[in-house]
N, C-alpha and C positions, 0 to 999 in steps of 0.2 A: 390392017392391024388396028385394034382397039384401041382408041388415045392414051386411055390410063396402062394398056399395055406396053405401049411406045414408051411414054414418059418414062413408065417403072426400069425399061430395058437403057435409056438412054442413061437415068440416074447408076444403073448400075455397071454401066461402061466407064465411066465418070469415077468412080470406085474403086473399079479391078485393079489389083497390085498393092494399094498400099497398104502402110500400113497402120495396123488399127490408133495407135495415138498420133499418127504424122501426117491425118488429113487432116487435123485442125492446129491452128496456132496455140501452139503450150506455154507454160511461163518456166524460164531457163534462168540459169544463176552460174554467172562469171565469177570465178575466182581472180583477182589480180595481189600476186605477190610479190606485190612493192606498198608502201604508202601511199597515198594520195598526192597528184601532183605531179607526176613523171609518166614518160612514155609508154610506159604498161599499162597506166592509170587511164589516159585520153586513149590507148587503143580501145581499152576493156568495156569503156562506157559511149564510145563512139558505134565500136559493134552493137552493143545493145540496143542503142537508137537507131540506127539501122537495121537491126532483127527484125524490132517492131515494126518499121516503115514498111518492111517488105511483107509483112502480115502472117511471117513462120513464129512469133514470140508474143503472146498475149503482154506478157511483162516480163521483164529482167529484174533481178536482182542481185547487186554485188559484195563482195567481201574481198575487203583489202587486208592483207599478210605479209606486211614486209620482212625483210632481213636475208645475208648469207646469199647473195645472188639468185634472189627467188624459193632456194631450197624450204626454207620454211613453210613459204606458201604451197610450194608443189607437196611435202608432207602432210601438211593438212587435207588438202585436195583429194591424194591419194589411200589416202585412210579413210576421209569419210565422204567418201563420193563413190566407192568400188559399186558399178555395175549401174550407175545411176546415169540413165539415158538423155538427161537435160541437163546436165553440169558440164559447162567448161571452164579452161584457165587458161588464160596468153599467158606468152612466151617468148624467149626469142633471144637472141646470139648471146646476151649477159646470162643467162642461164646455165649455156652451153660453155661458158667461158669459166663458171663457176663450178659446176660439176669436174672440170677438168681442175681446177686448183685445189677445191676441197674435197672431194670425194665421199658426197655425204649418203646418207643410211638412204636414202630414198631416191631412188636414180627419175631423171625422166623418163626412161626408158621403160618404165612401167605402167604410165598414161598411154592415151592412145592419138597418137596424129591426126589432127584434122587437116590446117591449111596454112601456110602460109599468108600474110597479107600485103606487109606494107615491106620496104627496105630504104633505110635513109643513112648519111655518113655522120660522125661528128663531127663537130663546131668545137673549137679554143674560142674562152671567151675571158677576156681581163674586166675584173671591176672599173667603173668610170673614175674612182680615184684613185686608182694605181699608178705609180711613178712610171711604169712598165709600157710600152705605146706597141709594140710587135713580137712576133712569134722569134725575131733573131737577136732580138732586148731579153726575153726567156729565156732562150739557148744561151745567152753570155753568161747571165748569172747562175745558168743550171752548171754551165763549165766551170764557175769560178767555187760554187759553194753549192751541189747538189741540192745540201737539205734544209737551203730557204727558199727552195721551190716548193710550194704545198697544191698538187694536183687534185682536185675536188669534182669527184662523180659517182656515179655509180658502184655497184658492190666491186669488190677487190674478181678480176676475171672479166668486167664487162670491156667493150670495145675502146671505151675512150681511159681504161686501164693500160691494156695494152697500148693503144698508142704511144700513149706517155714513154713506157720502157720501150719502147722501138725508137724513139725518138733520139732517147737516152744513147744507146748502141750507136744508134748513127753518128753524132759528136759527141761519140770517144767517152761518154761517163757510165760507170759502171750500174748495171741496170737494178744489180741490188742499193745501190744508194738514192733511186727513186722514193720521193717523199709521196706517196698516194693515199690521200684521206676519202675514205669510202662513207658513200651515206645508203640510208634506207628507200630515198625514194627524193625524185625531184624537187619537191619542196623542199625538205631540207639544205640540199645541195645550193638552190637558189639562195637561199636565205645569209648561207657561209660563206657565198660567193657576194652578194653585195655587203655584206657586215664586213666585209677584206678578211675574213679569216682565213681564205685559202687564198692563192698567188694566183694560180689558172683556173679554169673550171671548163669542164666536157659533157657534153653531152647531143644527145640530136637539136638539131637546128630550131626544132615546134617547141621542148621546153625552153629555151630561152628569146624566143623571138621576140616576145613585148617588151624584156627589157633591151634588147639588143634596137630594136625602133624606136624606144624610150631617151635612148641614150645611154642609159644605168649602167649599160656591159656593150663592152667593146669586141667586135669577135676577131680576131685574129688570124684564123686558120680554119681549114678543115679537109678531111682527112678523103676526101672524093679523086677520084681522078681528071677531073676538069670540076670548076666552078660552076656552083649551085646555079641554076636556071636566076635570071634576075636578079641575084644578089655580088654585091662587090665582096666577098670574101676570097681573098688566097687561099690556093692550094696548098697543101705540105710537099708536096713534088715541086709546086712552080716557085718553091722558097729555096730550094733547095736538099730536103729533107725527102728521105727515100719511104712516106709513111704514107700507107693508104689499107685502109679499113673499111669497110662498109657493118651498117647494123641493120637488122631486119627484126620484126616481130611476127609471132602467130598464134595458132592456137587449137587444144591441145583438147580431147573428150577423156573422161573418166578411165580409168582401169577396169576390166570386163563387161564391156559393151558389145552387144552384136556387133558382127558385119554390118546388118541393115540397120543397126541402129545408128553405128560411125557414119553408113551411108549418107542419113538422113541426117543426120546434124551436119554433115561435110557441105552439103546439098544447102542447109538453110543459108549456115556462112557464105558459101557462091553466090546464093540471091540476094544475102545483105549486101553483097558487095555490089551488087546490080543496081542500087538505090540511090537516089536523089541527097540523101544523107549522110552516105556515106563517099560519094565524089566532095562532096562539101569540108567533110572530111580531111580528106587527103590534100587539099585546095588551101584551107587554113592552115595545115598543122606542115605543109612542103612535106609531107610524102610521097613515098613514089607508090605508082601500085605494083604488090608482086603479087598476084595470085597462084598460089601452085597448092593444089590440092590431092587425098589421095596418096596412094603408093609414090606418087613421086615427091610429095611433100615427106611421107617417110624415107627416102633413099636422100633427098637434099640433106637431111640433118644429119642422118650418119657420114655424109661427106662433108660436113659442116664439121663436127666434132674433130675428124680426124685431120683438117685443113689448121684450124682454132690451135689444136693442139703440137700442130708442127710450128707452127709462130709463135706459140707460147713457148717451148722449149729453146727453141733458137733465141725466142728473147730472155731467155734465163728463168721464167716465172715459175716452169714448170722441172 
């Protein structure tokens, strides 16, 4: 065979199947709807860095939406993103949690699943000058006077929401007397947590770990079924309290996208996951990795929804 004939057949073996925008790295654009500063926020920009490392994402560029347990953002998303093959937006059980409480005009259910990624539990953390020292100093005062307990996390529906009202149930205070002040995004939340404006504060263990090594916040609890890898934190089971929760995050392709185009964006996510960056990732921030991608990433979340939603009813929210 003729060299340039070989070369030409080899390049085009090299080729066959794909397709036409997915042989080369594109530039993609994360939606994350929360503010800056919270767990959606370090997921949204941690993939990105890892997109590119793994050489599927020329650049990223992101857009932060907070409010309303994400809803906000996933409407914006879903209006002006329909059919657009390089658009994603995380997600992940505060979402799930929120669509079940408000029941807003633009469902998730209208995006398209990619993958799951990470899954991590929360953390109770007290201000460093709080008169309060433990998770059974909280329960005395939640018993004596519910609503100078002020719980500060995430939008009304997220995990460390719910906790709170499970908690409540468990000693005997009525779950609608829960005092739960919601913010837009972890930075805030932080900020109302060390100013002492709220009593407790929830959330995954990554946004609040430098001040929790700082000293600044105290963490009290968390919501795992055995204690975090290397860290002295109590469980809410090994205190006593019947609360366990886990939180996960993922992410989520446009509204009217191929098959092959879900394929290929599900595909890139799997190989950021595969990167040097994004282990570093997961290494800083104590996550765990949950990879599940695909049809069975969409079958987890309808079994997600309908789990969420029997816990939420049983704890009164719903």
């Amino acid at each position: 065979m003729r060299r340039d004939r070989f070369i030409h057949t080899l390049i085009a073996l090299g080729t066959a199947g794909a397709a036409p925008w997915a042989r080369a790295a594109v530039s993609l654009k994360i939606m994350i709807p929360a503010n800056p500063g919270g767990g959606w926020d370090s997921t949204g920009r941690a993939l990105g860095k890892a997109l590119q490392e793994a050489g599927v994402a020329s650049g990223v560029t992101y857009e932060n939406k907070g409010g309303a347990a994400g809803a906000l953002g996933l409407a914006q998303f879903v209006n002006a993103s329909k059919g657009d093959p390089h658009a994603m937006m995380v997600m992940g059980a505060v979402m799930l949690g929120g669509q079940i409480t408000t029941k807003p005009a633009v469902q998730l259910s209208q995006a398209t699943p990619l993958a799951r990624l990470t899954s991590e539990y929360n953390v109770f953390v007290l201000p460093e000058s709080s008169p309060l020292k433990t998770m059974r100093d909280v329960v005395e005062q939640l018993k004596k006077d519910p609503g100078s307990v002020k719980w500060g996390g995430g939008s009304r529906g997220s995990t460390e929401h719910i906790a709170a009202v499970m908690l409540a149930r468990e000693v005997g205070v009525d779950p609608a007397k829960v005092n739960y002040v919601a913010f837009r995004g972890g930075g805030e939340a932080v900020a109302a947590i060390l100013g002492g404006n709220v009593t407790v504060g929830g959330s995954g263990y990554s946004e609040f770990q430098q001040y929790i090594e700082s000293g600044k916040m105290k963490a009290i609890a968390v919501t795992s079924p055995t204690r975090l890898k290397g860290l002295n934190i109590p469980t809410m089971k090994e205190l006593g309290y019947n609360v366990e929760i886990g939180n996960w995050r993922g992410v989520y392709g446009a509204p009217g996208i191929t098959p092959e185009q879900r394929k290929a964006l599900t595909d890139m996510v799997v190989k950021a996951t595969k990167t040097k960056a994004w282990a570093e990732a997961l290494e800083k921030n104590k996550w765990t990795p949950a990879l599940l991608a695909g049809k069975e990433f969409e079958e987890f979340v309808d079994h997600e929804f309908a789990s969420l939603r029997a816990i939420m009813v049983k704890a009164g929210m719903v």
